[in-house]
ZAMI-924807 format. One record per residue (C-alpha): residue number from 1; residue in three letters; x, z, y. Coordinates in steps of 0.5 Angstrom, whole numbers, plus 500, padded with zeros to 3 digits. Each point is the difference from the previous one (the first is absolute). Layout:
// ZAMI-924807
+-----+-----+------+-----+-------+
:   n : res : east :  up : north :
+-----+-----+------+-----+-------+
: NUM : ALA :    X :   Z :     Y :
...
+-----+-----+------+-----+-------+
// end
This chain:
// ZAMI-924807
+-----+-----+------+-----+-------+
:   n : res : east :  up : north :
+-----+-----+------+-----+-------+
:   1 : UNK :  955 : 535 :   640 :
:   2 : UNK :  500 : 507 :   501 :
:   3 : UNK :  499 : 504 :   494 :
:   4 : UNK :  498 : 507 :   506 :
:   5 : UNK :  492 : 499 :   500 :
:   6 : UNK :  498 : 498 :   508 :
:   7 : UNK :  496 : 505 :   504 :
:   8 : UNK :  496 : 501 :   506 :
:   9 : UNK :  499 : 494 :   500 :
:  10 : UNK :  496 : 499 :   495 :
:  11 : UNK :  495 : 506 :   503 :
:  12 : UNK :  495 : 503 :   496 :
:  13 : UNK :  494 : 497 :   504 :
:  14 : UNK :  502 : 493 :   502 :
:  15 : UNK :  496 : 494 :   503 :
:  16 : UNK :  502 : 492 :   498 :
:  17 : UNK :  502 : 498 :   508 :
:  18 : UNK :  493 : 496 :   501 :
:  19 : UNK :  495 : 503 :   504 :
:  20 : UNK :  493 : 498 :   504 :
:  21 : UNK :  500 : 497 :   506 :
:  22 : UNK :  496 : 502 :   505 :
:  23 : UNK :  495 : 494 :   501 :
:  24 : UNK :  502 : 499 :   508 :
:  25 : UNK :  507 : 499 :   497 :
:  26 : UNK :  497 : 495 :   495 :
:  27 : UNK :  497 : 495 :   505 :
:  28 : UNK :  506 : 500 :   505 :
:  29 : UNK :  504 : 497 :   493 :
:  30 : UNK :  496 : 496 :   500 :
:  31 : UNK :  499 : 497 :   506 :
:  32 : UNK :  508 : 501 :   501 :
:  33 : UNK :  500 : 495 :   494 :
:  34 : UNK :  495 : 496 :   503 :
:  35 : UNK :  505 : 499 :   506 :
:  36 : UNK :  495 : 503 :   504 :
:  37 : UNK :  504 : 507 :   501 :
:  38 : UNK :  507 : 501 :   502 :
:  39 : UNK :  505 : 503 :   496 :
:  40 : UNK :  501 : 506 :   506 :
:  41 : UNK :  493 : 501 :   500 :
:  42 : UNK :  499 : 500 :   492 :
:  43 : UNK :  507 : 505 :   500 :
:  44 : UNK :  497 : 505 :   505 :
:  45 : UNK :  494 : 501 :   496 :
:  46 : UNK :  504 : 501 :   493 :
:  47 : UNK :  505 : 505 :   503 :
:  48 : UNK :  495 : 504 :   502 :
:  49 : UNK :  495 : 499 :   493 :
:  50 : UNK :  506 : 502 :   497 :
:  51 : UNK :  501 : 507 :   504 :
:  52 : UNK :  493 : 501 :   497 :
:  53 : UNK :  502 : 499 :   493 :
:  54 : UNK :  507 : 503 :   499 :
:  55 : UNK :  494 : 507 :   503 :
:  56 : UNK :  496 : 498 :   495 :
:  57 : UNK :  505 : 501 :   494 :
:  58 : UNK :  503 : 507 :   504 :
:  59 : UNK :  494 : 502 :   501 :
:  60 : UNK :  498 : 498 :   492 :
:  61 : UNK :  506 : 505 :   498 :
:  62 : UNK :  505 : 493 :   498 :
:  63 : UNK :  508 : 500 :   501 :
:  64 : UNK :  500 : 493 :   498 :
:  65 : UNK :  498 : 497 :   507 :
:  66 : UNK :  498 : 493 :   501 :
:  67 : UNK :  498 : 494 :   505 :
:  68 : UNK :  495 : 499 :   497 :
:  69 : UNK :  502 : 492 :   498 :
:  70 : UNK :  496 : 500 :   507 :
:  71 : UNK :  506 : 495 :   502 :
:  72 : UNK :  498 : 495 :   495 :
:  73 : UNK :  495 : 495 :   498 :
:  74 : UNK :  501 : 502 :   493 :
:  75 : UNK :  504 : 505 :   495 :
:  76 : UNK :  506 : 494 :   499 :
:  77 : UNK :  502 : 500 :   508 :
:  78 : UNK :  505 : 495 :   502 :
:  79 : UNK :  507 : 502 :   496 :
:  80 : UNK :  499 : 493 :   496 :
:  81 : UNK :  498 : 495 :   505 :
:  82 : UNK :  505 : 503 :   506 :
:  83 : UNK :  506 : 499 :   494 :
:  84 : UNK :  504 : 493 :   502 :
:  85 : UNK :  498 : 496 :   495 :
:  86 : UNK :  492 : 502 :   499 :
:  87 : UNK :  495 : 496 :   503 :
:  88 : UNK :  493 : 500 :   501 :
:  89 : UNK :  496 : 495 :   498 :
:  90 : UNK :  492 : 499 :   502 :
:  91 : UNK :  495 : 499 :   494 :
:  92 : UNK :  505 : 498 :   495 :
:  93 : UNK :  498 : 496 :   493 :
:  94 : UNK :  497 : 504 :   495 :
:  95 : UNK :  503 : 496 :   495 :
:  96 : UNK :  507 : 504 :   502 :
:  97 : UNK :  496 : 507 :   497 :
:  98 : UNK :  500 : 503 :   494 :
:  99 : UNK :  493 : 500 :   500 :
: 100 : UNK :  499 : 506 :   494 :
: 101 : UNK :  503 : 505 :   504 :
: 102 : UNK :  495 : 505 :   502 :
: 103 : UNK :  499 : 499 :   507 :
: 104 : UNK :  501 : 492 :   500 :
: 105 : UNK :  495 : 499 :   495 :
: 106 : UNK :  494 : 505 :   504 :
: 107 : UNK :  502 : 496 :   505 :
: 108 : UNK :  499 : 492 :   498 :
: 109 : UNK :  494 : 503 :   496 :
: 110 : UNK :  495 : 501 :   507 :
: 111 : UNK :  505 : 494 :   502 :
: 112 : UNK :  504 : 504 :   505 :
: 113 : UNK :  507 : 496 :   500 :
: 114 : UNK :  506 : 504 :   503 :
: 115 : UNK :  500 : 499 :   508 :
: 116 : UNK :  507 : 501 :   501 :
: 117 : UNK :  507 : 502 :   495 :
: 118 : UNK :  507 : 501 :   501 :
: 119 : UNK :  504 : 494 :   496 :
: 120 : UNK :  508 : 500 :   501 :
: 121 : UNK :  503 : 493 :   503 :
: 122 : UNK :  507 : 503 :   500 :
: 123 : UNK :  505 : 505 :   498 :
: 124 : UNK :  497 : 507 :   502 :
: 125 : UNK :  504 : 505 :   504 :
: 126 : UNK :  498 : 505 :   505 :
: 127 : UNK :  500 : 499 :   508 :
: 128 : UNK :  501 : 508 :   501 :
: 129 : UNK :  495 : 502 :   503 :
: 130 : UNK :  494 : 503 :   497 :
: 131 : UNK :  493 : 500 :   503 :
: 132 : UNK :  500 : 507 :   495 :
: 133 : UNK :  505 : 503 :   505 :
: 134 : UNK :  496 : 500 :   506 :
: 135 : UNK :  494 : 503 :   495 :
: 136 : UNK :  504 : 506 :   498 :
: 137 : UNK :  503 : 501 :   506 :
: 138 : UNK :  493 : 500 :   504 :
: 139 : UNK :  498 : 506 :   495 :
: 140 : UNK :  507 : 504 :   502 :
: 141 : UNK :  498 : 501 :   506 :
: 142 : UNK :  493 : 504 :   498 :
: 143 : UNK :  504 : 504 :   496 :
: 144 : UNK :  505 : 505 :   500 :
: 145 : UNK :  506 : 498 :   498 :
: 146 : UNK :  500 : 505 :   493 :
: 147 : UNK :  493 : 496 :   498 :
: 148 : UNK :  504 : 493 :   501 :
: 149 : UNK :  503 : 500 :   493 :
: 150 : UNK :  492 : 502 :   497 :
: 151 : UNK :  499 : 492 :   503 :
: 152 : UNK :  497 : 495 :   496 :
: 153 : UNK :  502 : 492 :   500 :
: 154 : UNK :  496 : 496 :   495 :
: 155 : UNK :  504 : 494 :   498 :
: 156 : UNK :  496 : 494 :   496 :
: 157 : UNK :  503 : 499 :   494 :
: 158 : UNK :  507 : 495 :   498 :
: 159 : UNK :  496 : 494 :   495 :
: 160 : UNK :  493 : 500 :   504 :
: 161 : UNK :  502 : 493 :   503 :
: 162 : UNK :  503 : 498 :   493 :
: 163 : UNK :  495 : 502 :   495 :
: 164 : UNK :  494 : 497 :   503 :
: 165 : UNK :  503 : 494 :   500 :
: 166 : UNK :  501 : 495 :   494 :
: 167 : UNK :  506 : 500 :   497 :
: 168 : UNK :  505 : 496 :   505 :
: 169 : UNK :  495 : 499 :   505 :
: 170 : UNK :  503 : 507 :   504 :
: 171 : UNK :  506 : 496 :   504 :
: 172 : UNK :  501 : 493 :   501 :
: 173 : UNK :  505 : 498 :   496 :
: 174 : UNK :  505 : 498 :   505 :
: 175 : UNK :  500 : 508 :   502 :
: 176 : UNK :  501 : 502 :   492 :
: 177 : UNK :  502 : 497 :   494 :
: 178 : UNK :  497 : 507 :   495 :
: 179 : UNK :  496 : 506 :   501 :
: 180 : UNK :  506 : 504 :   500 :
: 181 : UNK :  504 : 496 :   506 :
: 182 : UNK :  493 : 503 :   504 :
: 183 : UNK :  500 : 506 :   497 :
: 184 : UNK :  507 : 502 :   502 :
: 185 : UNK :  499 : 498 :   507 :
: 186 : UNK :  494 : 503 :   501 :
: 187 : UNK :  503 : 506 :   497 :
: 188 : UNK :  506 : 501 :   505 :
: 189 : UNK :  493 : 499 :   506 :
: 190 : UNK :  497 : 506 :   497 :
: 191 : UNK :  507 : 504 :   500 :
: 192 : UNK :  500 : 497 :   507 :
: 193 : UNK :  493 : 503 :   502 :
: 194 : UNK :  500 : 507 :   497 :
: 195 : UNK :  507 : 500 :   503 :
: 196 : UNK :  497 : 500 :   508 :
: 197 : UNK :  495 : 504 :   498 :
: 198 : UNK :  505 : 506 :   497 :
: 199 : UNK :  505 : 498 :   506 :
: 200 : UNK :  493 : 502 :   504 :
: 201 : UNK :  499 : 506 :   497 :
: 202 : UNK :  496 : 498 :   493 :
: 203 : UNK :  500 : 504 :   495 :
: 204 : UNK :  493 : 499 :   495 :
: 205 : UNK :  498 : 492 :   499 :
: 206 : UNK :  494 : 498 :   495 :
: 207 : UNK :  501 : 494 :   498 :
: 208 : UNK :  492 : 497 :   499 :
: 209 : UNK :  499 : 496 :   493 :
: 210 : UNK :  493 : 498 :   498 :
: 211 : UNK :  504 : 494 :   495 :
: 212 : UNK :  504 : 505 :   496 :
: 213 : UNK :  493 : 502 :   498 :
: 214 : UNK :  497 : 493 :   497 :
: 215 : UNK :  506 : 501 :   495 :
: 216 : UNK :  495 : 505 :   497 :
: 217 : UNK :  494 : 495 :   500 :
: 218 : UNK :  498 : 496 :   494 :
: 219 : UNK :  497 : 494 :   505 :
: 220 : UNK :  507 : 499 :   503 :
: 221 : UNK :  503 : 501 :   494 :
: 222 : UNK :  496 : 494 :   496 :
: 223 : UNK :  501 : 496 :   507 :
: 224 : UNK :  507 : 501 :   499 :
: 225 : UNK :  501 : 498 :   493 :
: 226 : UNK :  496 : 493 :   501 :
: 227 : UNK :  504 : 498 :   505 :
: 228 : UNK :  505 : 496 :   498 :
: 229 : UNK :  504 : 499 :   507 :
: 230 : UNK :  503 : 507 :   498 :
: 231 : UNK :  506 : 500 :   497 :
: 232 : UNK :  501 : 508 :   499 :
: 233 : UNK :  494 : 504 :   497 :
: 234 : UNK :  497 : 505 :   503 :
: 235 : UNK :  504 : 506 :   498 :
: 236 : UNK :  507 : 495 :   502 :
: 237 : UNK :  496 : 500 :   507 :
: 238 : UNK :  499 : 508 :   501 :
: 239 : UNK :  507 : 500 :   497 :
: 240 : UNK :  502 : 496 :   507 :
: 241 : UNK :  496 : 503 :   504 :
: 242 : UNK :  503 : 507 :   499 :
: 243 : UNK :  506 : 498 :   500 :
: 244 : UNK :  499 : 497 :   507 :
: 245 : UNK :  497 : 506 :   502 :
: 246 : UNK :  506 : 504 :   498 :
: 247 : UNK :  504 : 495 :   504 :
: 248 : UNK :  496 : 501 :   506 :
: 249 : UNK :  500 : 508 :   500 :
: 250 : UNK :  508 : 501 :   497 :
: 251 : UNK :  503 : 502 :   507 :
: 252 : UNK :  495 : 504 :   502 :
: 253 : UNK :  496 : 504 :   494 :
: 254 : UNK :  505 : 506 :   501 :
: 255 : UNK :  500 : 499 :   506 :
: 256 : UNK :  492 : 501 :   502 :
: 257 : UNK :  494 : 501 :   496 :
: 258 : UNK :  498 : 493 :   498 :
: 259 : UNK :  492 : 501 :   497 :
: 260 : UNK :  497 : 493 :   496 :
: 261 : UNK :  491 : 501 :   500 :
: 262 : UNK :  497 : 495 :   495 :
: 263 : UNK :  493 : 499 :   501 :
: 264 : UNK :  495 : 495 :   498 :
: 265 : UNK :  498 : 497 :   506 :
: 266 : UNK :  497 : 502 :   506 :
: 267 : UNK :  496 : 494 :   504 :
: 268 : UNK :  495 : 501 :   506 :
: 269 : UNK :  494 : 503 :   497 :
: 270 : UNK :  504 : 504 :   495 :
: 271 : UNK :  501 : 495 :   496 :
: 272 : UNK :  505 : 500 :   494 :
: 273 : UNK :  503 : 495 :   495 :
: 274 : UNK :  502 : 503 :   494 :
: 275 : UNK :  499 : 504 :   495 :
: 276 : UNK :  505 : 502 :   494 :
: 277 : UNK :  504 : 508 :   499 :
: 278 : UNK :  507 : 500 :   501 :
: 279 : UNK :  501 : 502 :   492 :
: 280 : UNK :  504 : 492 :   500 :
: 281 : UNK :  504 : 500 :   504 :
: 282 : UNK :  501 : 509 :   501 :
: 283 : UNK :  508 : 500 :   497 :
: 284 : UNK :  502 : 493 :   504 :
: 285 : UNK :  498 : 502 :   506 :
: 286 : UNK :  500 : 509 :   500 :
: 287 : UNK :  507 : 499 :   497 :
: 288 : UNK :  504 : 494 :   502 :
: 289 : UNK :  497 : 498 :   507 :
: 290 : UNK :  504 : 506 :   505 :
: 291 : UNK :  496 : 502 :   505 :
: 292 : UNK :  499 : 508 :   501 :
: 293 : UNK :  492 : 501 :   499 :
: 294 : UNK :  495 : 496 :   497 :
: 295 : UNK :  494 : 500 :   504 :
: 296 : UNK :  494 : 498 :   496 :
: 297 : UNK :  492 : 497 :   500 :
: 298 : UNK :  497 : 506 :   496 :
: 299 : UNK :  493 : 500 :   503 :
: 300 : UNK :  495 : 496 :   494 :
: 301 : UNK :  501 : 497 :   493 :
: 302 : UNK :  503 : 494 :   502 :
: 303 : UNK :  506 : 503 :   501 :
: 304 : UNK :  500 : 503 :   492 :
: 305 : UNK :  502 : 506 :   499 :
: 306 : UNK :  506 : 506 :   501 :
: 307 : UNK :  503 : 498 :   494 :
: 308 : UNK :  506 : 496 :   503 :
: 309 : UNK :  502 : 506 :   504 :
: 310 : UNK :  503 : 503 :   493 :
: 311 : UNK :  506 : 495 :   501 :
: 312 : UNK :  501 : 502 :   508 :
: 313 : UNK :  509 : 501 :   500 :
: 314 : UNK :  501 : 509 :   502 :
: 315 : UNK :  503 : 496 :   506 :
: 316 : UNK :  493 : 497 :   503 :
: 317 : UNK :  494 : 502 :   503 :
: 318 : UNK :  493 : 497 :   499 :
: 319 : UNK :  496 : 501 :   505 :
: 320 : UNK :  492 : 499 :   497 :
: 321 : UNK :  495 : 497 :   505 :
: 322 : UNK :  493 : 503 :   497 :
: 323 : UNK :  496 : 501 :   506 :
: 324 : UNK :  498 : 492 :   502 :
: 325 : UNK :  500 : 497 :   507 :
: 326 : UNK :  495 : 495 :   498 :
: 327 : UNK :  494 : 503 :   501 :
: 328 : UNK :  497 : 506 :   504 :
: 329 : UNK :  498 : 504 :   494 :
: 330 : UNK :  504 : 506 :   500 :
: 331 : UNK :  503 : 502 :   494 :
: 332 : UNK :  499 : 507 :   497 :
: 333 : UNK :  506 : 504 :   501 :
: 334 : UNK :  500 : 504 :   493 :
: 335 : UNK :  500 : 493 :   497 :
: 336 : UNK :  506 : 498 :   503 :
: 337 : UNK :  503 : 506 :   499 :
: 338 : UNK :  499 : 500 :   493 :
: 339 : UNK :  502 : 492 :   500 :
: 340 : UNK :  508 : 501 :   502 :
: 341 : UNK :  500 : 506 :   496 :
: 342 : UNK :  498 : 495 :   494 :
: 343 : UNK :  505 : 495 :   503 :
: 344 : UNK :  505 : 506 :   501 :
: 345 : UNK :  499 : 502 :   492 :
: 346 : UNK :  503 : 492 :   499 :
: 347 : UNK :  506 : 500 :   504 :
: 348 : UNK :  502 : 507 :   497 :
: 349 : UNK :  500 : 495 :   494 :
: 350 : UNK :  506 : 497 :   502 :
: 351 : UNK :  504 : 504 :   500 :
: 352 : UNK :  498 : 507 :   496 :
: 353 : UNK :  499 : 504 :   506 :
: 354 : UNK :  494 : 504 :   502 :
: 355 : UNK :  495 : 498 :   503 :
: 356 : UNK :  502 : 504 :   507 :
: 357 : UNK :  507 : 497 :   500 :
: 358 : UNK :  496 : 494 :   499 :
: 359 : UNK :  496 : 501 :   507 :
: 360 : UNK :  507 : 501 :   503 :
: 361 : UNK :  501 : 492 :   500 :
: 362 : UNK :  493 : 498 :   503 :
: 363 : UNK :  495 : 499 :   505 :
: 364 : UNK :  492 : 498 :   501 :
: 365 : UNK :  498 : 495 :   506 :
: 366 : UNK :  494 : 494 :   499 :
: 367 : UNK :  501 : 495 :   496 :
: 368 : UNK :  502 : 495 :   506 :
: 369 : UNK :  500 : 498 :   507 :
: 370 : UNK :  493 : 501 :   504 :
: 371 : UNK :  502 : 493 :   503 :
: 372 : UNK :  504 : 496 :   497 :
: 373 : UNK :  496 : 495 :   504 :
: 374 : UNK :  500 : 500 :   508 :
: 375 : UNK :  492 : 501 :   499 :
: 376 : UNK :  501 : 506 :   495 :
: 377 : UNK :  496 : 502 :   493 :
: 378 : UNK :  492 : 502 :   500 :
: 379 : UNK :  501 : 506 :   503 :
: 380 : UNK :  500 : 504 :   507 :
: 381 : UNK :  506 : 504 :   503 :
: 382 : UNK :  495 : 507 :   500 :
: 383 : UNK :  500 : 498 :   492 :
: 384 : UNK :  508 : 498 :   501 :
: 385 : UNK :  501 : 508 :   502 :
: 386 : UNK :  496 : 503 :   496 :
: 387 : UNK :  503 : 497 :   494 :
: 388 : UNK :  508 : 501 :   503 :
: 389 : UNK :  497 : 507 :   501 :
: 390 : UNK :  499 : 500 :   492 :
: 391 : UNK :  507 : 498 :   498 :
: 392 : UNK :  503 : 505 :   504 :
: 393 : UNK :  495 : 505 :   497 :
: 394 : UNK :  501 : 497 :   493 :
: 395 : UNK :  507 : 501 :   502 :
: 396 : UNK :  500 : 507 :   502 :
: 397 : UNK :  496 : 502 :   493 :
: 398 : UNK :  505 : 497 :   496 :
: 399 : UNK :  506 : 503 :   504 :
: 400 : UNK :  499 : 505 :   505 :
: 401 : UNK :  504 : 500 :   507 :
: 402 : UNK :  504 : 493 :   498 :
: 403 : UNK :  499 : 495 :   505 :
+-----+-----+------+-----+-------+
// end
């Protein structure tokens, strides 16, 4: 990797790429699901749902401009079950889950199994067309050509269909013998998606990740460790993983930007599923895992305090989300100021520097998406505006005419 900090992208006032659907929007998903709908009709309506939302970010003052994830059912897309390799199963056992991971265990706790999952049955491999093309290239024609490369793509994270399941229980064994036969395959995928999505024209992709957050939870943690089916501990496993990501993002980092968000859950209703600060896992993941910019839940105590930021690499931006996207409530502006100056004081920590030069390498957004779900957090779209007004607003305190 690069030791150039990449910039613009990240802008000072960013969004995390999920947005809310307009309620029409929402039931002709539905329907389309249900079969009661075609493809064209459910298409012509989110084309013209996300010429509104691309205004909606301009209007707001935003450079990095998203789809919205109207084309989606939920933040992961389709990249994991469109690979050769990959297929969908309906209501699997629970009994192939790691139960103690946060969001499986909220899950069997109100009795709700998983509906569907993605296994792999044979050796992955990417078909060569990308369903994240067709959205990137849907919003080109809304902006002029100089804006092109301020489009955001949001991609799901590398071990999210591995983590959540026992260990060996990602793939059949005719598929793969070991971990890292799966990892490397799945690596080549990725290099292969980011690739048509750089030939298109891509140039700032964010990776979304709530599982590198339960590295940070104690629940997690505990479950791991009682598990006796897990050969590696769990610091082994951040371990892999990381190397997994630098895998997947080595041909393009230099490239494009490439962003990883960690939040900790993000369900209908506002609904999160972990708790914990980044302080465990702050010099693995700020320093060996190689993307360009860390996009990080910073709206409540449950993502622990600005500390972390000391060991944040000269070479990396952090862009921290203190303005919520749960819940309608504003915040203060003052507030939320005076917060990224505080984690600005941290950054400068790293490196010795002023806290000026700090706020070089940062930005401030929400904390996450606004739905991350198709049926969108427990908010409004007029309370969605108003708190991507804020950002923006925050932005311009803290850096006066920086995009």
């Amino acid at each position: 990797m690069t030791s150039k900090l990449h910039r613009n992208p990240p802008f000072r006032a960013e969004h995390l790429g999920s947005l809310l659907r307009p309620k029409d929007l929402i039931e002709k998903r539905i329907a389309f699901e249900k079969k009661q709908l075609t493809l064209e009709d459910l298409t012509n309506r989110e084309d013209e749902a996300i010429k509104e939302i691309v205004q909606v970010q301009l209007d707001a003052g935003l450079r990095s401009i998203s789809d919205g994830e109207y084309r989606r059912h939920q933040f992961w897309g389709t990249f994991f079950p469109n690979l050769e390799g990959m297929e969908i199963y309906q209501n699997p056992s629970i009994d192939l889950f790691r139960s103690y991971l946060p969001d499986i265990a909220a899950f069997t706790e109100v009795q709700h199994n998983p509906e569907e999952s993605v296994f792999c049955t044979g050796k992955i491999k990417h078909r060569g067309k990308s369903d994240n093309v067709r959205q990137y290239e849907y919003v080109k024609n809304l902006l002029p050509k100089e804006r092109w490369g301020d489009i955001k793509i949001t991609l799901p994270a590398p071990e999210w269909y591995h983590m959540r399941y026992k260990e060996g229980k990602a793939y059949t064994k005719e598929a793969y013998s070991n971990d890292q036969e799966y990892y490397d395959d799945l690596a080549v995928a990725y290099q292969n998606e980011l690739e048509l999505l750089y030939q298109a024209g891509l140039r700032n992709a964010q990776i979304d990740d709530p599982n590198m957050a339960y590295f940070c939870s104690e629940s997690m943690i505990a479950g791991w460790k009682e598990d006796k089916t897990n050969s590696l501990t769990v610091d082994q496993q951040l371990d892999a993983y990381i190397g997994l990501y630098n895998k997947c993002i080595e041909k393009h980092i230099d490239k494009m930007h490439i962003g990883l968000h960690i939040c900790r859950g993000n369900f209908v209703g506002s609904r999160h599923f972990s708790e914990g600060g980044y302080d465990r896992i702050a010099i693995k993941l700020f320093q060996n895992l190689n993307v360009s910019t860390f996009y990080l839940e910073y709206d409540t105590p449950r993502a622990g305090g600005f500390e972390p930021l000391a060991h944040l690499p000269a070479n990396k931006n952090v862009i921290c989300g203190v303005v919520t996207s749960k819940f309608p409530k504003l915040e203060d502006k003052k507030e939320m100021v005076e917060r990224v100056l505080s984690a600005a004081d941290m950054v400068a920590k790293s490196t010795g520097e002023t806290r000026e030069k700090a706020l070089e390498r940062m930005g401030v957004s929400p904390q996450c998406g606004f739905a991350s779900h198709v049926l969108g957090n427990a908010l409004e779209i007029e309370d969605m505006k108003k708190k991507l007004k804020l950002v923006r607003e925050i932005a311009d305190e803290i850096w006066p005419g920086q995009p």
